[in-house]
C-alpha positions in Angstrom: 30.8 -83.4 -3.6 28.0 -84.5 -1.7 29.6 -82.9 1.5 29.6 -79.9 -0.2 26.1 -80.4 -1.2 25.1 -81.8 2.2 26.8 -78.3 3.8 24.3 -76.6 1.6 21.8 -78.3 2.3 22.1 -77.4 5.9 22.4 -73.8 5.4 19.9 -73.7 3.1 17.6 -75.8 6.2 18.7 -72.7 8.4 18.2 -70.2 5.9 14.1 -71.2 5.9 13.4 -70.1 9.5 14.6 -66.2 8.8 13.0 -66.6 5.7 9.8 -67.6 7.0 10.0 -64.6 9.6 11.2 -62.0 7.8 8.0 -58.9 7.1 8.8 -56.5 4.8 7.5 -53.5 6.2 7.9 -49.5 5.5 7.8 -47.1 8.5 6.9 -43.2 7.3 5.3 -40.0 8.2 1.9 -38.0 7.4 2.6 -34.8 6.1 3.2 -32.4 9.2 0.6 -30.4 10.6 1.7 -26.9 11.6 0.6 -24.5 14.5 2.0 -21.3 13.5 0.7 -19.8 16.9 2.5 -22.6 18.6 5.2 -23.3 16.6 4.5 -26.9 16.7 4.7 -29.4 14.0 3.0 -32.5 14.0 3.2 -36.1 12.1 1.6 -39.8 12.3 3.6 -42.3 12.2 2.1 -45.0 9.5 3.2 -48.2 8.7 2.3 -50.8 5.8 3.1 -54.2 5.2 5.1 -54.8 2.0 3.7 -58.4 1.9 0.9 -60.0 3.3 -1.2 -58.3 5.9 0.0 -58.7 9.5 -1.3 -58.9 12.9 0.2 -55.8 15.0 1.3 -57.0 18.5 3.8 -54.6 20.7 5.6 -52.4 19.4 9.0 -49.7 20.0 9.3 -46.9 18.1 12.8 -45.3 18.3 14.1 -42.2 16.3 16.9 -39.4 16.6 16.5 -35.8 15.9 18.5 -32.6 16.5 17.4 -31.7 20.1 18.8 -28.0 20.1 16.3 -27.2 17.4 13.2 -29.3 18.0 11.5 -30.4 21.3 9.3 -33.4 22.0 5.7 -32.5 23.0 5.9 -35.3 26.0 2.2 -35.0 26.1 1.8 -35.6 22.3 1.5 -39.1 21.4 -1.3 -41.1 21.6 -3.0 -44.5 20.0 -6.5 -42.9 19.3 -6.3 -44.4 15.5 -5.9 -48.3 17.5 -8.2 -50.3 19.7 -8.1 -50.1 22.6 -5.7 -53.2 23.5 -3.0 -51.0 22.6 -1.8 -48.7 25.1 1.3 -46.8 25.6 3.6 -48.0 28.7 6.5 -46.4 28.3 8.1 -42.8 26.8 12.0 -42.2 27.3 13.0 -38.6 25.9 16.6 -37.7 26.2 19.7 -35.8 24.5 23.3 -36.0 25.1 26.5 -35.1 23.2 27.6 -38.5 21.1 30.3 -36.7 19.1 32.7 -39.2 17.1 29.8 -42.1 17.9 28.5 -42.2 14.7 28.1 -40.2 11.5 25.3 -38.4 12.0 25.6 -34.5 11.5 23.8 -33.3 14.9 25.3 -35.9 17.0 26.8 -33.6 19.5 22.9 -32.3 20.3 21.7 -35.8 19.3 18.3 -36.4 21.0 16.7 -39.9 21.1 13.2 -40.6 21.1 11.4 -44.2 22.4 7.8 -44.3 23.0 6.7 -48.3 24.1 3.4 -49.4 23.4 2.0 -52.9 24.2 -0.7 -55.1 23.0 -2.9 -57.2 25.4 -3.8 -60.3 23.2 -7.1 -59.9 21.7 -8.3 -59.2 17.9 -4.9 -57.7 16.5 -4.9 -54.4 14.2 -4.1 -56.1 10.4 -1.5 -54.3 9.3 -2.0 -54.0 5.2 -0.5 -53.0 1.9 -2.0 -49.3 2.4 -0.1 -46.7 4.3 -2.6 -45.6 6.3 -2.2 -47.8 9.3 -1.3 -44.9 12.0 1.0 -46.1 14.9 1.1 -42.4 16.8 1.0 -38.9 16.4 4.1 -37.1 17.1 4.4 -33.9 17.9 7.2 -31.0 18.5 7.9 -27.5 19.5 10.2 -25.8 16.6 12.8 -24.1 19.0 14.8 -23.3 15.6 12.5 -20.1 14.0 14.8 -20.6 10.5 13.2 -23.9 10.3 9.5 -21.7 9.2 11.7 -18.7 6.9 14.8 -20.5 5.7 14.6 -22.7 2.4 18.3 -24.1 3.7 16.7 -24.9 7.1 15.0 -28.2 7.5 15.4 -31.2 10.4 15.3 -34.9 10.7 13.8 -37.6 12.1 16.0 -40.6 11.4 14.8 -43.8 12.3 16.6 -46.3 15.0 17.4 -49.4 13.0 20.4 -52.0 13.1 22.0 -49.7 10.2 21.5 -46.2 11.7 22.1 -46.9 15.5 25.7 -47.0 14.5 27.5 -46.6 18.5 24.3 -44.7 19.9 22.7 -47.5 21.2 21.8 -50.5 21.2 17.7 -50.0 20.9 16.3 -50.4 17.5 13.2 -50.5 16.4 10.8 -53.5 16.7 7.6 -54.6 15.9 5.9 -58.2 17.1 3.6 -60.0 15.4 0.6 -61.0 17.0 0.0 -64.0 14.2 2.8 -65.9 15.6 2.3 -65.5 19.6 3.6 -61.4 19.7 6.7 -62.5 18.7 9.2 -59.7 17.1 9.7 -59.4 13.7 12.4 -59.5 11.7 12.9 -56.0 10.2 16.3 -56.7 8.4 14.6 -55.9 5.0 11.8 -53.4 5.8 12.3 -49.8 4.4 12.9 -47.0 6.8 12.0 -43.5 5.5 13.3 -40.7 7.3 12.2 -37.0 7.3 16.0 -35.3 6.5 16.8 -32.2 4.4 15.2 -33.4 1.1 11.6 -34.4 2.8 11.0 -32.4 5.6 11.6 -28.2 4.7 8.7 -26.2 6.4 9.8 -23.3 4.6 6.5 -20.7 4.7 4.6 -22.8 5.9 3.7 -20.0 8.6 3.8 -16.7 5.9 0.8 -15.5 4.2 0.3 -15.4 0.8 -0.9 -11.0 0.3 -3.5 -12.5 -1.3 -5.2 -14.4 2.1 -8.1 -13.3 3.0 -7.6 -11.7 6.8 -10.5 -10.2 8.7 -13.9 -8.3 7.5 -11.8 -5.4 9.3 -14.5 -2.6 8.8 -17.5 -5.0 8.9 -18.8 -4.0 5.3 -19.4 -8.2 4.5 -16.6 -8.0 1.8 -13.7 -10.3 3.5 -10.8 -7.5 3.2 -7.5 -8.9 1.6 -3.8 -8.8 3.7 -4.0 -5.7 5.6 -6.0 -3.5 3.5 -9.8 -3.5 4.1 -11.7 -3.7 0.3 -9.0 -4.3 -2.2 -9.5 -2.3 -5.2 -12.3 -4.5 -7.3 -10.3 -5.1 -10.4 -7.5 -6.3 -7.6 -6.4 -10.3 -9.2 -6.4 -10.7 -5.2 -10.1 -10.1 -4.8 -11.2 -12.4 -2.2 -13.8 -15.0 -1.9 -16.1 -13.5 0.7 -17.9 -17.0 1.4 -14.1 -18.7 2.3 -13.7 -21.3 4.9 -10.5 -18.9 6.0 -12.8 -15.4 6.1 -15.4 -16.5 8.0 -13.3 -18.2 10.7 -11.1 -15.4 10.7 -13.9 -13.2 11.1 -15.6 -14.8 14.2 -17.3 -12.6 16.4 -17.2 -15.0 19.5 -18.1 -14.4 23.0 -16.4 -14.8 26.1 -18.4 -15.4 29.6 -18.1 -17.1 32.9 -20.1 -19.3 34.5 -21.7 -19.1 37.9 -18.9 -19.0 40.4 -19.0 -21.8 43.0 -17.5 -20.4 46.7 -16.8 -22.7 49.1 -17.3 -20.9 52.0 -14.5 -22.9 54.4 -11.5 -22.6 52.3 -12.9 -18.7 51.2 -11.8 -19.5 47.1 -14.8 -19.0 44.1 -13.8 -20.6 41.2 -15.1 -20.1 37.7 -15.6 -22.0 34.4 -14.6 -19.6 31.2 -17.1 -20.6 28.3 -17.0 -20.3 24.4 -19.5 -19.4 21.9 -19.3 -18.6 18.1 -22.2 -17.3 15.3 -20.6 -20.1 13.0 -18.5 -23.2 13.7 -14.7 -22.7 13.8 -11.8 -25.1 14.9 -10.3 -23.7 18.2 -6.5 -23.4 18.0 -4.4 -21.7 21.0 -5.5 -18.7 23.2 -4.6 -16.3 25.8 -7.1 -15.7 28.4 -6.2 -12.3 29.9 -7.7 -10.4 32.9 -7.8 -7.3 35.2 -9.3 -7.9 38.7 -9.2 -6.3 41.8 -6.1 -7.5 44.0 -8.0 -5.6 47.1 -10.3 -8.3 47.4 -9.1 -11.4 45.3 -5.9 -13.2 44.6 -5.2 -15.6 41.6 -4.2 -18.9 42.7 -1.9 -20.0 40.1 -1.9 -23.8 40.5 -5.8 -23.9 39.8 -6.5 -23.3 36.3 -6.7 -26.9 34.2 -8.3 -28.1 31.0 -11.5 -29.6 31.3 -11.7 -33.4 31.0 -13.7 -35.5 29.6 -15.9 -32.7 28.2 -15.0 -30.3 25.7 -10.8 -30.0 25.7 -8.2 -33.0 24.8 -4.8 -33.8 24.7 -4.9 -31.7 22.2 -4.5 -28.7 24.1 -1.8 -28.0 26.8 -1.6 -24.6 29.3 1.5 -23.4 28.4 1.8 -20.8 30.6 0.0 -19.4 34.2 1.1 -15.6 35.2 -0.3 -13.3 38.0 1.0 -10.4 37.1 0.9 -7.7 40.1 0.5 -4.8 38.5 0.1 -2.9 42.1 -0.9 1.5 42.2 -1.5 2.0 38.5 -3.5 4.9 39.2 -3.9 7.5 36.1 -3.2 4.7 33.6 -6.8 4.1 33.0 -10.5 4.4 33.5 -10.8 1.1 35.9 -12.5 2.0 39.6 -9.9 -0.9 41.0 -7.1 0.9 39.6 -5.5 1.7 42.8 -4.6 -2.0 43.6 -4.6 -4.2 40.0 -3.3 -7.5 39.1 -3.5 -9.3 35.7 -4.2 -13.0 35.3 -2.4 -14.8 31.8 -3.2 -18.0 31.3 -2.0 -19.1 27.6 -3.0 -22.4 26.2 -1.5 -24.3 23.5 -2.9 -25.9 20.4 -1.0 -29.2 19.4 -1.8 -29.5 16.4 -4.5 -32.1 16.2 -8.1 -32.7 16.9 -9.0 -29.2 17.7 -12.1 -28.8 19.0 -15.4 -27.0 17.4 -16.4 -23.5 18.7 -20.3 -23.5 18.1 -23.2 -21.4 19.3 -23.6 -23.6 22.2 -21.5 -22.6 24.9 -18.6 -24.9 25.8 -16.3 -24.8 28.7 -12.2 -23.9 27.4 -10.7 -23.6 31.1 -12.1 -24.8 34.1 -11.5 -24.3 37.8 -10.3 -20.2 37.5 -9.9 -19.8 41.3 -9.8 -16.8 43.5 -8.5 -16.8 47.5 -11.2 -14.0 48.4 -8.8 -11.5 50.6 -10.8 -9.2 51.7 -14.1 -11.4 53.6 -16.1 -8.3 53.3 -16.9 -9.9 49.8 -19.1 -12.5 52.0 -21.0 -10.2 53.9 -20.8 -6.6 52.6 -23.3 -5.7 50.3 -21.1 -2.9 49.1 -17.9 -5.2 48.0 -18.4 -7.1 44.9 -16.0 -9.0 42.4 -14.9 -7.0 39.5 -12.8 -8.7 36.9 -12.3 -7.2 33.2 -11.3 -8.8 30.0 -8.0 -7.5 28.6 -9.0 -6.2 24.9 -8.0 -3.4 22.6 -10.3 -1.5 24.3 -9.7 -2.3 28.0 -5.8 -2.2 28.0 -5.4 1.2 28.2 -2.0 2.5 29.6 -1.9 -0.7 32.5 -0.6 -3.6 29.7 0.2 -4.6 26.5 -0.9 -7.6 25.1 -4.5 -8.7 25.0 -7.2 -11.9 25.2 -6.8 -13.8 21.6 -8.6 -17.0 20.6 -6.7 -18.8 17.3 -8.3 -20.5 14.5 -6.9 -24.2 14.1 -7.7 -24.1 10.2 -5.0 -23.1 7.8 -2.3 -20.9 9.0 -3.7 -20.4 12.5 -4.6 -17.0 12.0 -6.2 -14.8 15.0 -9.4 -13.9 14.9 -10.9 -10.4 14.6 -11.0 -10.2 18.4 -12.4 -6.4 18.4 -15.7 -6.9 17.6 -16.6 -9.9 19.9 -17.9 -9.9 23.5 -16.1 -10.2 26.7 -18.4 -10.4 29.4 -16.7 -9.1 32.3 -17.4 -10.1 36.1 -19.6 -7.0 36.8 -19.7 -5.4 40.3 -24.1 -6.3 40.6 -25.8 -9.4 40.8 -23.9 -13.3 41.3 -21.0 -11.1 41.8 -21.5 -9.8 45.2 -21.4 -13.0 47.4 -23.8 -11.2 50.1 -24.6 -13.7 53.0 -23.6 -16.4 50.4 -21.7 -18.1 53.5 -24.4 -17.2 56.3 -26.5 -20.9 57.1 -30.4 -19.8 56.5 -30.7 -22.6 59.6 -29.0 -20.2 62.1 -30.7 -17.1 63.0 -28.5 -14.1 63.0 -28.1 -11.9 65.8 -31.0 -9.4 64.5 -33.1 -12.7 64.0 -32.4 -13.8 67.7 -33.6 -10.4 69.0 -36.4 -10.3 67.2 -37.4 -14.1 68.4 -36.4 -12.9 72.2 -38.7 -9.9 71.7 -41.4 -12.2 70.5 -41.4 -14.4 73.0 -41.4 -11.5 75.6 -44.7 -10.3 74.4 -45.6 -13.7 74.0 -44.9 -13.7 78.0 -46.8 -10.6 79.0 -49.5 -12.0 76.4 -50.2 -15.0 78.2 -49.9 -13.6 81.8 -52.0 -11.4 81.3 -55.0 -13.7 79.7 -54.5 -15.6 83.2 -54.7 -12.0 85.0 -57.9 -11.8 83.4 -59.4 -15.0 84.3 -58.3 -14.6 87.7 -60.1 -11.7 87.6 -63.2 -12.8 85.9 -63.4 -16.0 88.8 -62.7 -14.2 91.5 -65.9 -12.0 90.2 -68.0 -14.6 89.9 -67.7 -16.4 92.8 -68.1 -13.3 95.1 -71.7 -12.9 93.4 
């Protein structure tokens, strides 16, 4: 008897140390935030302590989804909603073909996501009751178009934990407490919920309702409803013509350049494309599109980046750079540089988070739109200017299809009524022709050097003869 109860007593005396470090915790998602224009779909990751409030030290977040029908966005994640002693160190994206290593239904496209962030020992986040601690925002490209139409059509994201790992790995995933010296918690207990077939069905999410208000399409004021302008007044559809959705959708923006900068030893002028709105909107994705004059510039691909540190995020990624060569397309339209065209595409995703405001102040959206100048009578030819036209309903003509378009982040992601706004182009007249732009006002030029030669030849004769003239005037006086 009392080695039975001195057998419990020690178990009991190793039982207290797990007790004492087990954390109840529950790992979850936000909502998802959907780019219909992107087809991306975004969550935060939240966590809340189940008992008391915790100090947050490092941290591994580990999960598996289906990779052949949803794509990490590797540029995605971020710790915005923690101090700053919280930074991510490491992100390990990968997919392989586990069939028979578990149970899990996609297994044979299973992807596995890790994304490592570590503390530096300071004031901890406290981790409380309410689940609105953020970890990270997650986001992924829908490569699967049933996943936005089909009610049968949904994805997971299943947690990595010592249950669910099964013979995919050995990773699970942790969290350390910064209480007790960033030591990992135990998670044996902690509650896991998963985004599966029954949580996570995007289903139209991306259709609109007939009843959504669209564009003011004949710009009476009345915010016309699907695609018929002024629905019929006793219409149960009749919009609110005040709506958040109208008025953004409605946005007569502007488009413009800023002054180019040439450098005149590499022979590239570069631009900054600028933004500007009658009312604030949230920017989503957009396609900047372009005709220019291949005689006399050439895109250079590699140049085109999102600003930093001024107006654009992470938020936003270029998805895309094209110089399309469109070459003799003469006949197809009314542009003088018809005979040699090529089309710049630069197409920029929205990720689905922090978009940035569009106001009446102009802000920069792509910065460093560079030009090799091919022809260098740009530099010294008064008659050769840059001409580069914005791609719109009205410019397109017969050379493309497919125009500039600038997406509202709000609601569905909806273009905006892109006819009626203004594109300035790069006009053949003023900043644009780059006369002498390269020729060093400290130098004279060749017509300037003749001039100073000739100057100084009548300087010459000038001077010799005002000592003729004395000579004469001496020689006078001294014979008297």
């Amino acid at each position: 008897m009392k080695l039975n109860n001195l057998k419990y007593s020690i178990l009991i005396f190793l039982f207290i140390p797990f007790l004492l470090g087990a954390q109840e915790f529950t790992l979850d998602f936000s909502q998802p935030t959907i780019d219909c224009d992107a087809t991306t779909v975004c969550y935060d990751v939240t966590l809340a302590a189940n008992g008391p409030d915790f100090g947050l030290g490092s941290y591994n977040l580990r999960l598996f989804y289906d990779a052949s029908r949803i794509a990490y966005v590797t540029n995605s994640p971020n710790t915005n909603n923690l101090p700053t002693v919280y930074a991510i160190t490491s992100i390990m994206d990968d997919s392989d073909d586990l069939t028979s290593f578990g149970s899990l239904a996609f297994e044979s496209t299973l992807g596995f996501l890790e994304i490592g962030v570590d503390y530096t020992p300071s004031t901890p986040e406290q981790i409380t009751g309410a689940p609105g601690n953020i970890l990270q925002n997650l986001c992924f490209a829908i490569l699967d178009p049933t996943i936005l139409s089909d009610n049968a059509s949904c994805f997971d994201l299943i947690w990595v934990n010592e249950t669910t790992n099964e013979n995919y790995t050995n990773s699970v995933t942790t969290l350390n407490n910064a209480d007790t010296g960033n030591t990992t918690a135990s998670l044996l207990t902690s509650t896991y919920n998963p985004l599966t077939s029954a949580s996570n069905c995007l289903v139209d999410a991306c259709a609109m309702d007939a009843c959504m208000p669209i564009v003011d399409a004949d710009g009476d004021g009345v915010c016309d409803v699907g695609p018929m302008p002024d629905p019929d007044p006793n219409d149960p559809c009749v919009p609110d013509a005040t709506s958040t959705a109208c008025v953004a959708a409605s946005t007569v923006f502007e488009l413009d350049f800023t002054a180019g900068e040439l450098n005149c030893d590499t022979q590239v002028i570069c631009y900054d494309i600028t933004i500007e709105a009658p009312v604030d909107f949230e920017l989503g994705a957009y396609n900047l599109r372009l005709y220019y004059d291949a005689d006399i510039l050439d895109l250079i691909d590699a140049s085109p980046n999102l600003s930093t540190g001024t107006t654009l995020s992470t938020s936003y990624n270029i998805g895309s750079i094209n110089d399309m060569q469109g070459g003799d397309m003469t006949g197809n339209g009314s542009l003088p540089f018809e005979d040699n065209i090529d089309i710049a595409d630069i197409a920029v995703d929205y990720l689905g988070s922090n978009p940035i405001i569009a106001t009446t102040t102009p802000q920069i959206i792509t910065h460093d739109l560079c030009f090799n100048i091919v022809d260098p009578a740009l530099i010294d030819d008064p008659a050769v200017c840059i001409h580069a036209v914005w791609v719109t309903n009205a410019t397109e003509e017969g050379y493309t299809v497919g125009e500039t378009t600038v997406n509202v982040a709000g609601g569905v992601g909806m273009t905006t009524d892109i006819d009626n706004s203004i594109y300035n182009d790069l006009d053949p007249s003023g900043d644009q022709c780059l006369i002498n732009a390269c020729s060093d006002p400290t130098i004279p030029t060749m017509g300037e050097w003749g001039l100073i030669c000739l100057a100084l030849i009548l300087l010459i004769f000038g001077i010799v003869a005002i000592k003729s003239t004395h000579s004469v005037i001496e020689r006078s006086a001294v014979s008297k």
